[in-house]
Structure formats: C-alpha cells, structure tokens
Short mmCIF file of the C-alpha atoms (twelve columns), coordinates in Angstrom:
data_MODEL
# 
_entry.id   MODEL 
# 
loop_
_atom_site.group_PDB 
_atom_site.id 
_atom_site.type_symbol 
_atom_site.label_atom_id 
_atom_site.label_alt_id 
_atom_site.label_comp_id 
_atom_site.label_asym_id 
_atom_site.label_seq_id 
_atom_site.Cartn_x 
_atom_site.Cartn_y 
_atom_site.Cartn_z 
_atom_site.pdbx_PDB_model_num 
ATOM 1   C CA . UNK A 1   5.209   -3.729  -8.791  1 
ATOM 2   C CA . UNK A 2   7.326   -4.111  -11.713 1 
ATOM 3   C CA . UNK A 3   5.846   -1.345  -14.669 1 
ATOM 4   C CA . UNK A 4   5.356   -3.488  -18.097 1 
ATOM 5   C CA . UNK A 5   7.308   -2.942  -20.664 1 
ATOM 6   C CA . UNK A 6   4.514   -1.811  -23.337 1 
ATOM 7   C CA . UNK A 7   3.332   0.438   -20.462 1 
ATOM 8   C CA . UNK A 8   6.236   2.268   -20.276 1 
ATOM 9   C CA . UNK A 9   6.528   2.684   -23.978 1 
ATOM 10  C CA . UNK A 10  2.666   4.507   -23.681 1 
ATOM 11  C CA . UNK A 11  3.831   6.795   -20.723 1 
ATOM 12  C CA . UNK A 12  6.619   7.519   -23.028 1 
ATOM 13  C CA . UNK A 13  4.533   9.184   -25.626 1 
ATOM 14  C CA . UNK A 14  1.229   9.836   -22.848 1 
ATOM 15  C CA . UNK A 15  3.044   11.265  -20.130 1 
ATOM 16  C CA . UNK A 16  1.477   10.787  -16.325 1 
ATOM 17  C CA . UNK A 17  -2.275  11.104  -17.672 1 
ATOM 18  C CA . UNK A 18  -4.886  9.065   -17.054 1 
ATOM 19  C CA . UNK A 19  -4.475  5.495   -18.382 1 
ATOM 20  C CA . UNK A 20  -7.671  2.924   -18.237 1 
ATOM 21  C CA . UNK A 21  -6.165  -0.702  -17.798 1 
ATOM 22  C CA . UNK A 22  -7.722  -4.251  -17.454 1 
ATOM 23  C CA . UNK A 23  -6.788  -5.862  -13.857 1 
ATOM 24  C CA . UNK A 24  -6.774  -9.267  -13.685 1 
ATOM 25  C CA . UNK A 25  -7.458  -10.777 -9.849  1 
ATOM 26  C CA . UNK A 26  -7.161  -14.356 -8.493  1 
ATOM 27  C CA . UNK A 27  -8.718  -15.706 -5.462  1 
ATOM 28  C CA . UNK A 28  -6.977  -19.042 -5.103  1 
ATOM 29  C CA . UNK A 29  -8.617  -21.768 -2.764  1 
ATOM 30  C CA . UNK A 30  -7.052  -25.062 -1.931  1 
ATOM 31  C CA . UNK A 31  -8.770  -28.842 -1.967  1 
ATOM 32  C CA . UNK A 32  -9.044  -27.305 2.462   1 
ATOM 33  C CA . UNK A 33  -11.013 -24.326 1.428   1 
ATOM 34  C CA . UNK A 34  -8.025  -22.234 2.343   1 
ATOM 35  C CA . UNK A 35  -7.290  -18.819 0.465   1 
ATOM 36  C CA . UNK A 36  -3.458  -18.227 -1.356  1 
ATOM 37  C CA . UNK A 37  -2.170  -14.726 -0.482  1 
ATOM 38  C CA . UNK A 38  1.076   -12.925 -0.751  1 
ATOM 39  C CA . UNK A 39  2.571   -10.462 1.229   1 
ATOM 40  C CA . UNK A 40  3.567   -7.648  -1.219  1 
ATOM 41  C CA . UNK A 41  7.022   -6.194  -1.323  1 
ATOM 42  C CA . UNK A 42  5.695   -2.501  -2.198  1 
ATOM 43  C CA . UNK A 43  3.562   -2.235  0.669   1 
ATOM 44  C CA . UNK A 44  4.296   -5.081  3.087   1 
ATOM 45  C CA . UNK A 45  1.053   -6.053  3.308   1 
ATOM 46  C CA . UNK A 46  -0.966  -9.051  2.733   1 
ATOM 47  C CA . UNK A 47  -3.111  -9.094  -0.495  1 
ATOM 48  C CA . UNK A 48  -4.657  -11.088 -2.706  1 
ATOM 49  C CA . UNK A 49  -2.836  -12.136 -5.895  1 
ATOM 50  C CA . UNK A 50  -3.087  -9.416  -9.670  1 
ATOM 51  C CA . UNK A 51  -2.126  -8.155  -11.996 1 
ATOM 52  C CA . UNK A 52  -2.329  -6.821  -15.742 1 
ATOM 53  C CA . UNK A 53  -2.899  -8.731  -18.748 1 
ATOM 54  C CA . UNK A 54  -0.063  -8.865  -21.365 1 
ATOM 55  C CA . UNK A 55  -1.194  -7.350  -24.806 1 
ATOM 56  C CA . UNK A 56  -3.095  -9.785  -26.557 1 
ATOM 57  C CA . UNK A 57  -3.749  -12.114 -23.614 1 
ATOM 58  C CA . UNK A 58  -7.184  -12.950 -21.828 1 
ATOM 59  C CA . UNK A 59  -8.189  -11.915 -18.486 1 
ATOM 60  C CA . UNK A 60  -8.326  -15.916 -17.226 1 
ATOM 61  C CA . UNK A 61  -5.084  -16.569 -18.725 1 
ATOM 62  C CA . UNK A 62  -3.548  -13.675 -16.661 1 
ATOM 63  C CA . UNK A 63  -5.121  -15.206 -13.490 1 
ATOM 64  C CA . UNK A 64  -2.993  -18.227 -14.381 1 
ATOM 65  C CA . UNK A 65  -0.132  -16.274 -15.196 1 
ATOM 66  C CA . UNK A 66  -0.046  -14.075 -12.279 1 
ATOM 67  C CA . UNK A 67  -0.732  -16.740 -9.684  1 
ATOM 68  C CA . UNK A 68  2.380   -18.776 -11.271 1 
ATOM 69  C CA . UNK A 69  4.536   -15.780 -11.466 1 
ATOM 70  C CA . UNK A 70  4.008   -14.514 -7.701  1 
ATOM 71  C CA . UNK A 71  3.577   -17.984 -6.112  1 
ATOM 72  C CA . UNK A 72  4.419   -20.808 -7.694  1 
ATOM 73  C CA . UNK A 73  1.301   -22.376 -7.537  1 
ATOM 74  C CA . UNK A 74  -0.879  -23.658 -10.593 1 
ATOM 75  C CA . UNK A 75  -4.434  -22.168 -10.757 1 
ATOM 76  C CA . UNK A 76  -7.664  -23.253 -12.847 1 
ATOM 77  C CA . UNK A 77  -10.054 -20.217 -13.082 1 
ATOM 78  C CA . UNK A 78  -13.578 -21.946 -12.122 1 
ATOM 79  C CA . UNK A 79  -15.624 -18.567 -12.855 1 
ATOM 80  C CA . UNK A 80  -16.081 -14.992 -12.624 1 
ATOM 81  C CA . UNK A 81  -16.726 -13.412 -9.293  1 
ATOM 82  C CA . UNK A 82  -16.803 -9.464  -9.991  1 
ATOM 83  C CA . UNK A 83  -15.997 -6.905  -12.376 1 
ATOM 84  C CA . UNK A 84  -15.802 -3.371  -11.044 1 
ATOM 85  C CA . UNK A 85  -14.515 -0.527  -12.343 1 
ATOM 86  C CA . UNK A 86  -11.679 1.055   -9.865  1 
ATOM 87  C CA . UNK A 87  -11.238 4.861   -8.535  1 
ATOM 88  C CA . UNK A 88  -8.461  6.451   -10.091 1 
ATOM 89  C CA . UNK A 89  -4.721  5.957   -8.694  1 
ATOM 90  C CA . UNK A 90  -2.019  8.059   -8.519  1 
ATOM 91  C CA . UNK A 91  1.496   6.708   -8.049  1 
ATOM 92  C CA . UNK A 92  4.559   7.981   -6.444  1 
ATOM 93  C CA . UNK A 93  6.118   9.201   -9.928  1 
ATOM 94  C CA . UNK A 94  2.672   10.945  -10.641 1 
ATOM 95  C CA . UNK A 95  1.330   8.348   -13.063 1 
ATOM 96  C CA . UNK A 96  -2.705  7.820   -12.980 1 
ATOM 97  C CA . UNK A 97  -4.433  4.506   -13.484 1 
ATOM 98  C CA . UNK A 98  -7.747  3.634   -13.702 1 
ATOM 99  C CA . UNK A 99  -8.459  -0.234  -13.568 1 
ATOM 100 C CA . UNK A 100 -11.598 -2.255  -14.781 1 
ATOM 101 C CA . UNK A 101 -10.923 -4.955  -12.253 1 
ATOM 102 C CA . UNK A 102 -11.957 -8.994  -13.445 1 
ATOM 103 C CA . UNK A 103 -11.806 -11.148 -10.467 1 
ATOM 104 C CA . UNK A 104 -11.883 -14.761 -10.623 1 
ATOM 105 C CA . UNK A 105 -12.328 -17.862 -8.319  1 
ATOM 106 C CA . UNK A 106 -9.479  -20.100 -8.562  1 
ATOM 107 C CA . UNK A 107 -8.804  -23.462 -7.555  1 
ATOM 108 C CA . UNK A 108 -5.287  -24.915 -6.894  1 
ATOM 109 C CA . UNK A 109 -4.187  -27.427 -9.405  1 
ATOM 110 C CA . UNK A 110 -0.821  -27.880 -8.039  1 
ATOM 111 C CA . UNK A 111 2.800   -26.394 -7.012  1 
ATOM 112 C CA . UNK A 112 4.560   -25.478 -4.161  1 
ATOM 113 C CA . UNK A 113 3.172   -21.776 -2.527  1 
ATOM 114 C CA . UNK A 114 6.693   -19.943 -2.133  1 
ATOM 115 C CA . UNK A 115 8.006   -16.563 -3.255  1 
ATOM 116 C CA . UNK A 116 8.044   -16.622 -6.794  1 
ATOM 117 C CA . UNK A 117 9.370   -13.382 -7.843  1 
ATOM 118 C CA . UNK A 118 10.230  -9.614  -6.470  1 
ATOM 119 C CA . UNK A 119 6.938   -8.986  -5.862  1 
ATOM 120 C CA . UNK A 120 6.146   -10.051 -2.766  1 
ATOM 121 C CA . UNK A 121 7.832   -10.616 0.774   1 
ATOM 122 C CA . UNK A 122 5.888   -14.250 1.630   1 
ATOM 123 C CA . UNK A 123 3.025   -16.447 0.586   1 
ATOM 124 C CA . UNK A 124 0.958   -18.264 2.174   1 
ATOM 125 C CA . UNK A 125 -2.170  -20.242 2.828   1 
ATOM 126 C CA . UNK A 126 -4.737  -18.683 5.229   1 
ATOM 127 C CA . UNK A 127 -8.208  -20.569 6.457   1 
ATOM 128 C CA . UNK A 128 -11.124 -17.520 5.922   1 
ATOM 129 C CA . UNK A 129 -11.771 -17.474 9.117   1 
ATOM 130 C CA . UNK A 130 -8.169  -16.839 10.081  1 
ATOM 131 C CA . UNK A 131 -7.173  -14.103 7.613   1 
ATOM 132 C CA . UNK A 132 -4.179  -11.958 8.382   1 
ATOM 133 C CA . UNK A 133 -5.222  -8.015  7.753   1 
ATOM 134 C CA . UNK A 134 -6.253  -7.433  4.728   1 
ATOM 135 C CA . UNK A 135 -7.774  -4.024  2.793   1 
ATOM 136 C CA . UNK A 136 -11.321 -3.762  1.745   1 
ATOM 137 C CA . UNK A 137 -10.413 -4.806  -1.926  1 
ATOM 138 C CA . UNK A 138 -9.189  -7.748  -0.820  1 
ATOM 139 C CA . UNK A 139 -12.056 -8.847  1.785   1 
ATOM 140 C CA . UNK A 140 -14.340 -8.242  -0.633  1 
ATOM 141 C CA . UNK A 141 -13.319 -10.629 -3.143  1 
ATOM 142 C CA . UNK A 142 -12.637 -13.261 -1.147  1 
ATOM 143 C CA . UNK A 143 -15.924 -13.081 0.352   1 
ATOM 144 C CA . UNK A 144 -17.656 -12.772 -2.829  1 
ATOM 145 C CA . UNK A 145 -15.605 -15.821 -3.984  1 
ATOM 146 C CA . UNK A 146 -17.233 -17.668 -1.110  1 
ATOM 147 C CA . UNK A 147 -21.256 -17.150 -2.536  1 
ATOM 148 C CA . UNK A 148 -22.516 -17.480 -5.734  1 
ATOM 149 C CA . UNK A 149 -24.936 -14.436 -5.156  1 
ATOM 150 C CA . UNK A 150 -24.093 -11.767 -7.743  1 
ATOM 151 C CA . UNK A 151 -22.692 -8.539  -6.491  1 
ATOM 152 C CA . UNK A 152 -24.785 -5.161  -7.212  1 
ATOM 153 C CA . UNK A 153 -22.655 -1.820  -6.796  1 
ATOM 154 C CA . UNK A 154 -24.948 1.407   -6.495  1 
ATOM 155 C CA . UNK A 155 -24.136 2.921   -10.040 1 
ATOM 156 C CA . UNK A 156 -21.766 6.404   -10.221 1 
ATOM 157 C CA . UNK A 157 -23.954 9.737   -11.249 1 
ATOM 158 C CA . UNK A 158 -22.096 11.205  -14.107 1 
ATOM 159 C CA . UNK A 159 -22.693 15.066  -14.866 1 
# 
C-alpha cells in the first residue's frame, strides 16, 4: 500500500514509533447481495476494500474514496457496522501503526468493478456464501454487515 504523503512527512520528524491512525473500511454489496473485494497486490490475497482518511476528510467520505480508487465502483455508505480499535502493526521498514478501524456497509451505486489502481491484483464480486479465503478481519465485517445486531468486544485490561 502506497504510504501518504502527510504520513511520510510525520515519520520524517517521528521516526518508526507508534502512530494511532483512523482506518476507514467498506463492505460493498450489490442490488444481488453480492460482496466487492480486491485481491491486494502486497499480499496477494483477497480482502475487503480500506484505507486512511486524507487530512481533513470524514471517515464515510473515505469509504467512497477508497472504493473508487481501488475498484472503480461508486459506493453510498448506508451505516456504520463496527468500530474497533486494532493491535499494533509493525511493517517491513519497522514503522508501527495502530488503527481505530470505522467500517461501513456500502451499497453499489454504479461503475464497472476492475483494477483501479496499484493496489490490488483483481476485483471482483463474490456471493457470501461463495467467498474466496479471506482473514478473520475481513469475515468479520462482512458478516457483521449482514445483521443489524450490534457487535460487543470483551474490553482490554489496562495496568
């Protein structure tokens, strides 16, 4: 994934310490009930669709943006599924994040699904009950996407 410009002028001045950043996640259905995913060029994996807000922009706006950017498809966020606060990550050139992830329930408002950008290897439409293999983060969201029962995470001790 591409680093942000105003990231990169932080880690100029904060080095590889921790960073806390926003996350911004889209789960995209279609008019079918189907689910948009890409298949990310870092990992080669399937995934659902995120990213980081610009400076100044708002979490549903990113959806939008992010969606557009990696897919070519236009999204309308319909609601808030989850917001969970992320373990810390630690990337190949020793940079930590932490992310407060906001995922939303999109639904397709139009566009072609298709590569979009460098980000990812394909994109496609998947039925739920056909998913490709996905990681926990993504399951998760797509199947809380799917009720409109709140999600309860068992809270963190601190010392």
């Amino acid at each position: 994934m591409a680093t942000p410009e105003f990231i990169r002028e932080i880690r100029a001045t904060a080095g590889h310490q921790l960073l806390l950043l926003p996350g911004v996640t889209a789960i995209v259905f279609d008019d079918e009930g189907q689910v948009l995913l890409g298949r990310r060029a870092d990992t080669g994996k399937w995934s659902v669709i995120g990213g980081i807000p610009d400076p100044g922009e708002q979490p549903a706006q990113t959806a939008v943006r992010e969606v557009y950017e990696e897919t070519g498809v236009r999204c309308v966020p319909e609601r808030v599924v989850l917001v969970q606060g992320l373990p810390p990550v630690t990337y190949a050139n020793g940079d930590v994040c932490q992310y407060m992830d906001i995922t939303f329930r999109c639904r397709s408002a139009g566009g072609q699904a298709r590569v979009n950008d460098d980000e990812s290897l394909d994109v496609a439409w998947f039925s739920v009950d056909a998913l490709p293999e996905l990681n926990d983060f993504s399951l998760q969201r797509i199947k809380q996407s799917l009720t409109d029962e709140p999600t309860w995470f068992e809270p963190t001790v601190m010392d």
